[in-house]
N, C-alpha and C positions, 0 to 999 in steps of 0.2 A: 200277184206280185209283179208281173209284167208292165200289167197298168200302171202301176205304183210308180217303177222303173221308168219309162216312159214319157210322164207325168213330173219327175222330177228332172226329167235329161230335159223336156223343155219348159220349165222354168230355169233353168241357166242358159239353155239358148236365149231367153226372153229379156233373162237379166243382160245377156253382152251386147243384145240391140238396142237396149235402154243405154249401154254403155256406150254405144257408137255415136245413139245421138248424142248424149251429152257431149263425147272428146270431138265427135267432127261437125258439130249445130249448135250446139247451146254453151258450147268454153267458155266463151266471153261474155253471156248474159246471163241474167241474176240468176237462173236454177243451176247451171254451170259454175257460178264462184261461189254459191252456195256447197252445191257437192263435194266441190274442192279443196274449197277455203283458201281460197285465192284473192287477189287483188286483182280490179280491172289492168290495172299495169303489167303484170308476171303472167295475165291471162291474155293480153296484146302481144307478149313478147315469145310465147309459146303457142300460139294456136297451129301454127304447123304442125309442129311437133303431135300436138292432142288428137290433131287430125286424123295421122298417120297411125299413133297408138288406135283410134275409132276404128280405122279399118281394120286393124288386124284382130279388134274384137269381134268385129263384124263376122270375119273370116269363121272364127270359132265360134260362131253363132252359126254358120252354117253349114262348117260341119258336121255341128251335132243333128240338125234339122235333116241334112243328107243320111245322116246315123238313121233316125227316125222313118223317114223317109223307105229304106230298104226295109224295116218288118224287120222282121228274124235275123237276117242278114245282115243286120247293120251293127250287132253286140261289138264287133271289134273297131268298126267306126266309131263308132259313140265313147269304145273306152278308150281309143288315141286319143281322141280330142276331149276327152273329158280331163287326160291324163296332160294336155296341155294346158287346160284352163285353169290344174291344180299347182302345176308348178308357177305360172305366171302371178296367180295368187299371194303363194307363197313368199315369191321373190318380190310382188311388188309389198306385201305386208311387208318385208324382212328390210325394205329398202325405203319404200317412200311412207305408207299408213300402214299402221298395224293391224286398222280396221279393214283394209285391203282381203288379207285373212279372211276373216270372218263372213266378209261380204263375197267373195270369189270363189277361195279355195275348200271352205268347208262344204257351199253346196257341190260342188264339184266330186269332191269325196266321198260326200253320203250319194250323190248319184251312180261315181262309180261304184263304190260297194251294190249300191241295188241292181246294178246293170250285171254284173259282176256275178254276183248270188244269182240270176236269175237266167243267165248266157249260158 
């Protein structure tokens, strides 16, 4: 079950560096307004912005990887930053896509629970 654990804290590290690239590389190109559903125009006028959102998934991408990183030691790394990844989730479902949710804060959830059960 550790494995398990594990295994799923990085596949949402994985997903927030897939998400870095998209907000601070690819905004403004077609896989970028595709993800989005954006217009080249609103995708010109916000890439700062997207930039800076990148980074701070970055950030939580690696702090779970640091989580990881320590072995055994890492159970309460992993679930602060796991417990960041669920609220930013939430709020961005609850605020900009609902599919936000589903994409961010539920794997986040089920990894916390497995971290969690298994800490």
């Amino acid at each position: 079950m550790d494995m398990l654990a594990d295994i799923v804290v990085a596949l949402v590290a994985l997903l927030h560096i897939y998400i870095l690239v998209l907000e601070m590389f690819l905004w403004d190109k077609p896989a970028g307004l595709r993800a989005f559903r954006m217009t080249a125009e609103k995708a010109g006028a916000t890439k700062v912005l997207a930039a800076n959102q990148g980074l701070y998934n970055g950030f939580l991408a690696a702090g779970l990887l640091w989580g990881l990183a320590l072995g055994a030691d890492g159970t309460a790394v992993k679930l602060f930053f796991l417990g960041c990844v669920f609220v930013a989730g939430v709020y961005g479902g609850a605020t900009a896509y609902r599919k936000i949710f589903y994409i961010q804060a539920l794997p986040a959830a089920i990894a916390f629970a497995l971290v969690w059960l298994t800490g």
